[in-house]
Structures are given as structure tokens and as C-alpha cells.
C-alpha positions as CSV (number, residue, x, y, z in Angstrom):
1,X,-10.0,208.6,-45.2
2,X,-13.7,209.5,-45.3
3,X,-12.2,213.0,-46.4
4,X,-10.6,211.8,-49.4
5,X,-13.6,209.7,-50.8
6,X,-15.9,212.6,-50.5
7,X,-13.2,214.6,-52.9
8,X,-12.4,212.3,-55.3
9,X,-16.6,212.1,-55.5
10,X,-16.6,215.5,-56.3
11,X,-13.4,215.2,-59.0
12,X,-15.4,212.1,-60.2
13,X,-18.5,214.3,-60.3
14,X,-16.7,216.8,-62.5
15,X,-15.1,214.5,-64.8
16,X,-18.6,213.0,-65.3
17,X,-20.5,216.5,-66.1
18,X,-17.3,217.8,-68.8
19,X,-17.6,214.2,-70.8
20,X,-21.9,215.4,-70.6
21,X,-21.0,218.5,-71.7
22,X,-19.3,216.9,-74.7
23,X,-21.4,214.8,-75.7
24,X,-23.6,216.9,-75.5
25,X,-22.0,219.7,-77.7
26,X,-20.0,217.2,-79.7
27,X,-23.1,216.7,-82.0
28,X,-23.5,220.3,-82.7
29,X,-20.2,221.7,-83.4
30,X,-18.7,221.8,-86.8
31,X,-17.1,225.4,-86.0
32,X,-13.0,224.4,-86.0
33,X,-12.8,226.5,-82.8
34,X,-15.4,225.3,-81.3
35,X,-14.1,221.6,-81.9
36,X,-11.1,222.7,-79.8
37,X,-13.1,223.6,-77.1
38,X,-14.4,220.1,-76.9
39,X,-11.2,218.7,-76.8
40,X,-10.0,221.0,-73.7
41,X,-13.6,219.4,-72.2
42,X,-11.9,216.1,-72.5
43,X,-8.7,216.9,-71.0
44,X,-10.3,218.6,-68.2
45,X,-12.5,214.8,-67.4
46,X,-9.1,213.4,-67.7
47,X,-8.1,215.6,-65.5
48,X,-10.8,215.2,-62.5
49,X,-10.6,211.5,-63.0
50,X,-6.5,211.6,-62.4
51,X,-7.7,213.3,-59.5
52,X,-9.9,211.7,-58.3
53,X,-7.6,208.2,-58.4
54,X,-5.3,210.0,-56.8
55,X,-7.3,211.1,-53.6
56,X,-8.8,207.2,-53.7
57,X,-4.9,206.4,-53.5
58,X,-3.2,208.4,-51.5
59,X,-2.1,207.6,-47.8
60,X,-1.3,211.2,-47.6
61,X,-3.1,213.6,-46.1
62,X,-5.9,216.2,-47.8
63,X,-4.3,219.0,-47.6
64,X,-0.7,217.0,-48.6
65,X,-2.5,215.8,-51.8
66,X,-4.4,218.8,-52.4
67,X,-1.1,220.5,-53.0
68,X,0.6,217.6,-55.4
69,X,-2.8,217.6,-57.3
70,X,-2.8,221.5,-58.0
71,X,-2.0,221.3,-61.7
72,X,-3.1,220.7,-64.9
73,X,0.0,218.5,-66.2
74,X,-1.1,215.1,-67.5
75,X,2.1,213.4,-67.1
76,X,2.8,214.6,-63.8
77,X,-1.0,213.5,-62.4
78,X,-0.5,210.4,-63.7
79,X,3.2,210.0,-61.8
80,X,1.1,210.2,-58.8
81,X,-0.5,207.2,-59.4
82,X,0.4,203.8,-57.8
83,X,2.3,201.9,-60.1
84,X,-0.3,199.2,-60.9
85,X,-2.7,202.1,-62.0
86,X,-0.2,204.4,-63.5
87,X,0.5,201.0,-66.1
88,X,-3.6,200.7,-66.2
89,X,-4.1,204.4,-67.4
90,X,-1.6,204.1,-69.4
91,X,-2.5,201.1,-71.5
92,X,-6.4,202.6,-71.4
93,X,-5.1,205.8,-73.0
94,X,-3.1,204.2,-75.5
95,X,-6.2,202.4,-77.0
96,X,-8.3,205.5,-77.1
């Protein structure tokens, strides 16, 4: 289990430095291209923190999640996701 924590710290850690990145950038960009770029920066922290719920959830092992989590789908991160947090994420992305 020790395994999994240390991974979904360094999804977690990932998330964290994309959302820096566009906040960062966020206040600078007026380009219409480069504003896309920003929102592919917020996918991608979606992303890492689906992931990194994920490896806090799972009773499967690493290399077992590792697999599942090898994608860049949304919908099919989030179906990994206990059902209590599946409903949670879902209800937190609907407000945003």
C-alpha cells in the first residue's frame, strides 16, 4: 500500500505544478492559441488528480492500476473511481 501513496504523491505533485503553470501563464496570454494551451494544462491536473484518487483507491495492485490508469480519457478515469467519489467528482465538476 506504501507503493500506491508514494504514486498518487507524485500524480498529486503533477496536478499541483500544471494548475502553477496556469496560473501562472493564465495572466499573460491573450494569444487564442495560446489560451488553448492553458486549457490542455487543466485537463492534464484533472488528469493527475483522477490518478492519483485512483492509486489512493485501489485494492489492486501497482502494476494492475498502472495499466487501467494508462490513458488520457476523462470519463473512463473517473469510472475507476469508487462510487462515492465518482458521485463527488462529479458534482465538483459540475459547479466549475
Amino acid at each position: 500500500m506504501q507503493i500506491q501513496n508514494k504514486i498518487s504523491d507524485f500524480f498529486l505533485t503533477d496536478a499541483y505544478e500544471f494548475l502553477k503553470r496556469y496560473e501562472i501563464l493564465k495572466e499573460h496570454t491573450s494569444h487564442l492559441g495560446n489560451r488553448s494551451k492553458l486549457l490542455v494544462d487543466l485537463c492534464f491536473a484533472l488528469e493527475c488528480s483522477l490518478k492519483s484518487l485512483i492509486f489512493l483507491e485501489t485494492n489492486l495492485d501497482v502494476k494492475k492500476t498502472y495499466n487501467k490508469v494508462k490513458t488520457h480519457d476523462l470519463n473512463k478515469l473517473v469510472n475507476l473511481l469508487k462510487p462515492a467519489t465518482k458521485l463527488n467528482t462529479m458534482k465538483s465538476l459540475q459547479q466549475t
